[in-house]
C-alpha positions as CSV (number, residue, x, y, z in Angstrom):
1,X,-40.9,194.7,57.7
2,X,-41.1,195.6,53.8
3,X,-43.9,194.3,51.9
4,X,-42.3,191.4,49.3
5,X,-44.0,189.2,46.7
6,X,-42.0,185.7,46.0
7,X,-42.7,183.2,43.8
8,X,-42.6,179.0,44.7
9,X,-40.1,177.1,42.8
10,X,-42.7,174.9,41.3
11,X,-43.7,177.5,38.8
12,X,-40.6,176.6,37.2
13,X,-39.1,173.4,34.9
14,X,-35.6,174.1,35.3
15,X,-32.8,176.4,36.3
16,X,-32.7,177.9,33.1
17,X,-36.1,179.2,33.4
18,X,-35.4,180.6,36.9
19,X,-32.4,182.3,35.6
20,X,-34.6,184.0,32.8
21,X,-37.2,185.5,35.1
22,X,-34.8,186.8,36.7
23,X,-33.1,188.3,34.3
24,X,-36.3,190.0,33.0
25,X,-37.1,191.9,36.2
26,X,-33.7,192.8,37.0
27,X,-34.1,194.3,33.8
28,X,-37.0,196.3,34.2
29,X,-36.0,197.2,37.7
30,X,-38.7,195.4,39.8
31,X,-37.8,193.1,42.8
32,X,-38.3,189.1,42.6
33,X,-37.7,187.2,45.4
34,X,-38.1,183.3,46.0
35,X,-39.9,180.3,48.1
36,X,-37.5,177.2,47.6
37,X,-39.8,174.2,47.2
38,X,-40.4,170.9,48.9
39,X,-38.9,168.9,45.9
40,X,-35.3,170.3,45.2
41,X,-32.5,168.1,46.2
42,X,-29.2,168.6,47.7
43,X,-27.3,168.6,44.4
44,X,-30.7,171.4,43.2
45,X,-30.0,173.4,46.4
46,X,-25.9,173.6,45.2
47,X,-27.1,175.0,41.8
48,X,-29.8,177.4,42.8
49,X,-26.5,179.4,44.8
50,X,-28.0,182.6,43.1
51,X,-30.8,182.8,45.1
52,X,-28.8,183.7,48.2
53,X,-30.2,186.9,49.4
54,X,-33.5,186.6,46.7
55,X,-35.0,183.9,48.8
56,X,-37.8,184.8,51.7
57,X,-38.4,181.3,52.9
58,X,-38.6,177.5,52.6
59,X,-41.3,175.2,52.1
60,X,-40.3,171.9,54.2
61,X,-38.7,169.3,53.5
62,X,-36.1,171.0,51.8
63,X,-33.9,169.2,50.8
64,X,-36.7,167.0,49.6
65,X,-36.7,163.5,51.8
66,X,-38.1,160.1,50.8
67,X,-41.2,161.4,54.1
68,X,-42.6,164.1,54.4
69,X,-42.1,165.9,58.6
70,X,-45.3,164.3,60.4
71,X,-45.5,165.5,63.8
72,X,-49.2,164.5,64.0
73,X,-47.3,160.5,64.3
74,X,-47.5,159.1,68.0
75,X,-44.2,156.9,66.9
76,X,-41.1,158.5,68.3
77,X,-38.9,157.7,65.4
78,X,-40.8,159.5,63.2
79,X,-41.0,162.8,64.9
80,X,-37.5,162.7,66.0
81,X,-36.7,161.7,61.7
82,X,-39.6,164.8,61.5
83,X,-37.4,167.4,63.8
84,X,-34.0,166.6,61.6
85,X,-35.8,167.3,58.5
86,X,-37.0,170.4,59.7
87,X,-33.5,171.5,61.0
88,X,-32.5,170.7,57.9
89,X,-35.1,172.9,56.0
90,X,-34.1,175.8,58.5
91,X,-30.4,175.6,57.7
92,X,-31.5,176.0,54.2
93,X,-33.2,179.0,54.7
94,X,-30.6,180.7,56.6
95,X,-28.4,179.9,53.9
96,X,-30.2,181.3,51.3
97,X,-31.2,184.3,53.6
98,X,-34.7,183.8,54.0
99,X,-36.4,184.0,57.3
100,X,-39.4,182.3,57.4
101,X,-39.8,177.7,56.9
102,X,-43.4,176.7,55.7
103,X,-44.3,173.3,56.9
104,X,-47.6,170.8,56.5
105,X,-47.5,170.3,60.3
106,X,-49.0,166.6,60.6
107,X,-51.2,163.7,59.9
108,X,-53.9,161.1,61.1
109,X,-51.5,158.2,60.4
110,X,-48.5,157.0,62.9
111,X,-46.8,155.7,59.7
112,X,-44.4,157.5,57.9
113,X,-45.8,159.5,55.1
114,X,-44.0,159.6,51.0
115,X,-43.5,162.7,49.9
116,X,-44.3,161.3,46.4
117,X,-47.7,161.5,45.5
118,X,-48.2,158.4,43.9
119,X,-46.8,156.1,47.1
120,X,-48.8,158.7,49.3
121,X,-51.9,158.0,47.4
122,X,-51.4,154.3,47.5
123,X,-50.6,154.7,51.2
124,X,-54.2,156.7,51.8
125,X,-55.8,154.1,50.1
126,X,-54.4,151.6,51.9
127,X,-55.3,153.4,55.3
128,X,-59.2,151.0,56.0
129,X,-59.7,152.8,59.4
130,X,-61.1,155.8,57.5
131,X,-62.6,154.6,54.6
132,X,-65.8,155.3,56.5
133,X,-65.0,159.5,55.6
134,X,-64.2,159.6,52.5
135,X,-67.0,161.6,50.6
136,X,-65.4,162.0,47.2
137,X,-62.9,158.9,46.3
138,X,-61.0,161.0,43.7
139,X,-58.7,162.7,45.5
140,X,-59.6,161.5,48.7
141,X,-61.8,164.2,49.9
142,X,-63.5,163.6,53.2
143,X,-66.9,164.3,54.6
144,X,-67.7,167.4,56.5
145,X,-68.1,165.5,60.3
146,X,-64.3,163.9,60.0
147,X,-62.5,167.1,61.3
148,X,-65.1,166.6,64.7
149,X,-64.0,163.2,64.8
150,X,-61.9,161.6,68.0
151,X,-59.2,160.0,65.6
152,X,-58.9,163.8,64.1
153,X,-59.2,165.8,66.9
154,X,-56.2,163.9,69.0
155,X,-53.9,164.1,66.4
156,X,-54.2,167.3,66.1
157,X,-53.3,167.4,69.9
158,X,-50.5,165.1,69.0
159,X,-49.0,167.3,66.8
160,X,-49.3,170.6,68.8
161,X,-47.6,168.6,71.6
162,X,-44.7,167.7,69.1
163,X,-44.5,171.1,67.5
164,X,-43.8,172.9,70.8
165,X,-40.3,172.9,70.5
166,X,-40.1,173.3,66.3
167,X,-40.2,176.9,66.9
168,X,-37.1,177.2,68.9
169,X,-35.4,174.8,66.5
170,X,-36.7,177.3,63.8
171,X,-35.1,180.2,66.0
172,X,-31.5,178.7,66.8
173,X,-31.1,179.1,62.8
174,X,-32.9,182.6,63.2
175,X,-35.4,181.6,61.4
176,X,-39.4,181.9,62.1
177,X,-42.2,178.6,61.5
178,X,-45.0,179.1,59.7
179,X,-47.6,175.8,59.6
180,X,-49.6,175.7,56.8
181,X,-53.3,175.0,56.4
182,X,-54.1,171.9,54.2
183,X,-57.1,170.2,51.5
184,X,-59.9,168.3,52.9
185,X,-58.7,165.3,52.4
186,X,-58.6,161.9,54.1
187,X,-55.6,161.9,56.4
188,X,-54.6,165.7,56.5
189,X,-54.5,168.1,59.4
190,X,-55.0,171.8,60.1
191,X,-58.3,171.6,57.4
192,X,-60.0,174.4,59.3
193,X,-59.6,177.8,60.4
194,X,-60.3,176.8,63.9
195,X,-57.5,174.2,64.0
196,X,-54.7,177.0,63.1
197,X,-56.2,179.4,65.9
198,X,-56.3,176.3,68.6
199,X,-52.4,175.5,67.1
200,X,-52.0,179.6,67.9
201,X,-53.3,179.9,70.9
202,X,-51.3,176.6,72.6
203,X,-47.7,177.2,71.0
204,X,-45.8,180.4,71.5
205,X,-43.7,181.7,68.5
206,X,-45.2,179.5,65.9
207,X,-46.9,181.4,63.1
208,X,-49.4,180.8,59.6
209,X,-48.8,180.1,56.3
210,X,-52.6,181.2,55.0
211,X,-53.1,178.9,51.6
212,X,-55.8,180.9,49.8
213,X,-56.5,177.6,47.3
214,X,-56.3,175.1,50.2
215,X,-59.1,177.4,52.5
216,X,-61.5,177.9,49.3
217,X,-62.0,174.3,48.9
218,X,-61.9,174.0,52.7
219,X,-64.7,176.8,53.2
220,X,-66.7,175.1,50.2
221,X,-66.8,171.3,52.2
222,X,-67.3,173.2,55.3
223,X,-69.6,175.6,54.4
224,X,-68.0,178.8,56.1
225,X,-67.2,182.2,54.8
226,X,-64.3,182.1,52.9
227,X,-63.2,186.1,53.4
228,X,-64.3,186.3,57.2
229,X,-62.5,183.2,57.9
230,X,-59.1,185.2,55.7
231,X,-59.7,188.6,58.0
232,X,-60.2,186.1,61.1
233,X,-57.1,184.7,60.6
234,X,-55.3,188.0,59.8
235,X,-56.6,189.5,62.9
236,X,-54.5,186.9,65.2
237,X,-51.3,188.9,63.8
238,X,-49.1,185.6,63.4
239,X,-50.0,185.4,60.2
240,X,-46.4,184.9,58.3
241,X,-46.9,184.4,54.7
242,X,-49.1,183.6,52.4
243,X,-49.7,180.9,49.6
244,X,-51.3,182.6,46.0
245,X,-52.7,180.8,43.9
246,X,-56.8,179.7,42.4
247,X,-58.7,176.3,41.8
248,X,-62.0,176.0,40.2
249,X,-63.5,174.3,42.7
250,X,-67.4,174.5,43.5
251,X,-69.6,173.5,45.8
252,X,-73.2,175.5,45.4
253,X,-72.6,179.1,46.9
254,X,-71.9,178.1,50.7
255,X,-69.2,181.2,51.4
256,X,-72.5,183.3,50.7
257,X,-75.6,182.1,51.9
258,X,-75.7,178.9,53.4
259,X,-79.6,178.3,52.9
260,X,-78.8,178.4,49.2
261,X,-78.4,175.4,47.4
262,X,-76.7,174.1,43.7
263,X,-77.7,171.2,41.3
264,X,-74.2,171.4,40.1
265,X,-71.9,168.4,40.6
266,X,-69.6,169.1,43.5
267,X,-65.3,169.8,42.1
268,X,-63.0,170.0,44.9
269,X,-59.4,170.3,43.1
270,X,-56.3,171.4,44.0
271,X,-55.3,173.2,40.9
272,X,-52.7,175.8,42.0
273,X,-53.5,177.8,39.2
274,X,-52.8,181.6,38.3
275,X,-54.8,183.3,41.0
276,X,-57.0,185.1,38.3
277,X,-58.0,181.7,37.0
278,X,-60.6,179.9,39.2
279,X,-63.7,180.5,41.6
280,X,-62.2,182.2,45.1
281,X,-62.2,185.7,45.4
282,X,-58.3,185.6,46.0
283,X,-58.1,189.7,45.0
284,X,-61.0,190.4,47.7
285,X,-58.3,188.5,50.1
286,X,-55.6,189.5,49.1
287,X,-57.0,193.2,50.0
288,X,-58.0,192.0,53.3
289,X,-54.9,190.6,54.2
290,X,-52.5,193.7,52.9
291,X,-54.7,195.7,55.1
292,X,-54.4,193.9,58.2
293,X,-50.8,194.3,58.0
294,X,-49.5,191.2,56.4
295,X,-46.0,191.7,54.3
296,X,-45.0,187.9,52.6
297,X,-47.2,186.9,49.4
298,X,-45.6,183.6,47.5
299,X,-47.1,182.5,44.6
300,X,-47.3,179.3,44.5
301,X,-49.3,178.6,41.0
302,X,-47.8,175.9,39.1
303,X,-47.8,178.2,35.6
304,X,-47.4,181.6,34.2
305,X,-44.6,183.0,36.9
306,X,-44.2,185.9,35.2
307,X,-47.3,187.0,34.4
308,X,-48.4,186.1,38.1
309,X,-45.8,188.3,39.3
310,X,-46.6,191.3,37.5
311,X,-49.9,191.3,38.1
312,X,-49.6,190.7,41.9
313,X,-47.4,193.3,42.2
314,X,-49.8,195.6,40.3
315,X,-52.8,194.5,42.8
316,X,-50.9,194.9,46.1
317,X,-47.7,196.5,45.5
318,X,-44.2,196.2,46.9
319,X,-42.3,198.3,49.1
């Protein structure tokens, strides 16, 4: 497999920007290729048509759904509702010709989860039974000892057990599933390194989609190396693609030495910026991760497409 660099749809603000990138690197004769996003709609999907053949994969649920997939639910109806919109996200993909379906595998709740932020903040808020782990209300950032707890631990189980068969619905569409590592936060699953080697070692055929800005904030609450825990995950082989992009997040120096200590105020924050622009050594991991063999980088920072793509491209290369 050729190494290719893609860019997320959410760099973008509209067609007519997609159109333009793409005209600019046809025209200097360097390849662009695509990850459709989790909040283009059916009519969006109709209109992005030129991307057939440009796109590598699809980040679930696309087309976007009023709920997020949330095989980490113990209520039937969900994860049956869960497995359509996945099928549906892996039609897309073999539509537009990309292989590979990113998905957020699961959470702590049995409810179904909004896929827009502001009822899926409200909902979190609203979920009392784990107030009691919240370290950092803004954001919803929980403490260190949550990921050990019994209510995390079995749904985690829970969603393994549901996941089992998502790779073969994956497959049927010739398509591969990559899950996806999330923020510390109140609620979400697969926060840890060890989590996405358990989900390896228990389902077959189901790979990773490494997040470098979701595992530096991860490594900062949890205080583990943040490039041993990138090669440690590269060494399993299943690792599909990856998510590019930097956050200023900062937590002391934990990644380094974990006797050391910091006066400075704790910022765990999501940013999704360029992936020059923030406090993880994403060109260290990148490195680590083009030499263990990995071939799919998407950048998924929310500005600066362009310049992102060039500069990736200079760092790692394409084939």
């Amino acid at each position: 497999m050729p190494l290719k660099i893609g860019i997320s749809l959410v760099a973008f603000k509209n067609i007519d920007s997609v159109e333009s990138f793409m005209e600019y690197f046809e025209d200097n004769n360097i390849p662009s290729y695509f990850e459709l996003s989790y909040t283009l709609t059916k009519k969006d999907i109709k209109t992005l048509a030129f991307l057939k053949g440009k796109t590598l994969s699809v980040h679930a649920p696309c087309p976007s759904t009023e709920y997020y997939p949330n095989f980490g639910s113990s209520n039937s109806e969900i994860v049956k509702n869960s497995f359509e919109t996945l099928k549906k996200s892996a039609e897309t993909a073999a539509d537009f010709g990309g292989d590979i379906v990113v998905l957020h595998p699961g959470y702590t709740l049995d409810v179904p989860v909004y896929s827009d932020y502001q009822k899926r903040k409200a909902l979190l808020e609203e979920n009392k039974k784990e107030q009691e782990y919240i370290r950092t209300k803004e954001g919803g950032i929980c403490k260190p000892e949550y990921v050990k707890t019994d209510l995390y631990r079995n749904h985690i189980l829970t969603t393994v057990e549901n996941l089992k068969h998502a790779a073969e619905v994956c497959e049927e569409r010739g398509v591969s599933l990559a899950i996806e590592n999330l923020n510390p936060r109140i609620t979400y699953l697969f926060q840890i390194p060890d989590d996405l080697i358990f989900a390896l070692e228990n389902m077959k055929d189901i790979g990773v989609c490494l997040d470098l800005g979701h595992l530096w904030i991860s490594s900062l609450l949890y205080r583990f190396n943040y490039l041993k825990a990138v090669k440690k995950l590269a060494e399993t082989g299943r690792v599909l693609t990856v998510h590019v992009h930097n956050n200023y997040s900062e937590f002391g120096e934990p990644s380094i030495d974990k006797q050391k200590t910091s006066n400075k105020k704790a910022v765990f924050s999501d940013d999704h910026n360029p992936f020059w622009m923030g406090n993880a050594p994403i060109d260290d991991a990148l490195k680590v991760l083009k030499n263990s063999g990995v071939k799919r980088f998407i950048i998924e920072s929310v500005t600066e497409p362009k310049k992102n793509l060039l500069r990736l491209s200079r760092l790692i290369g394409q084939d």
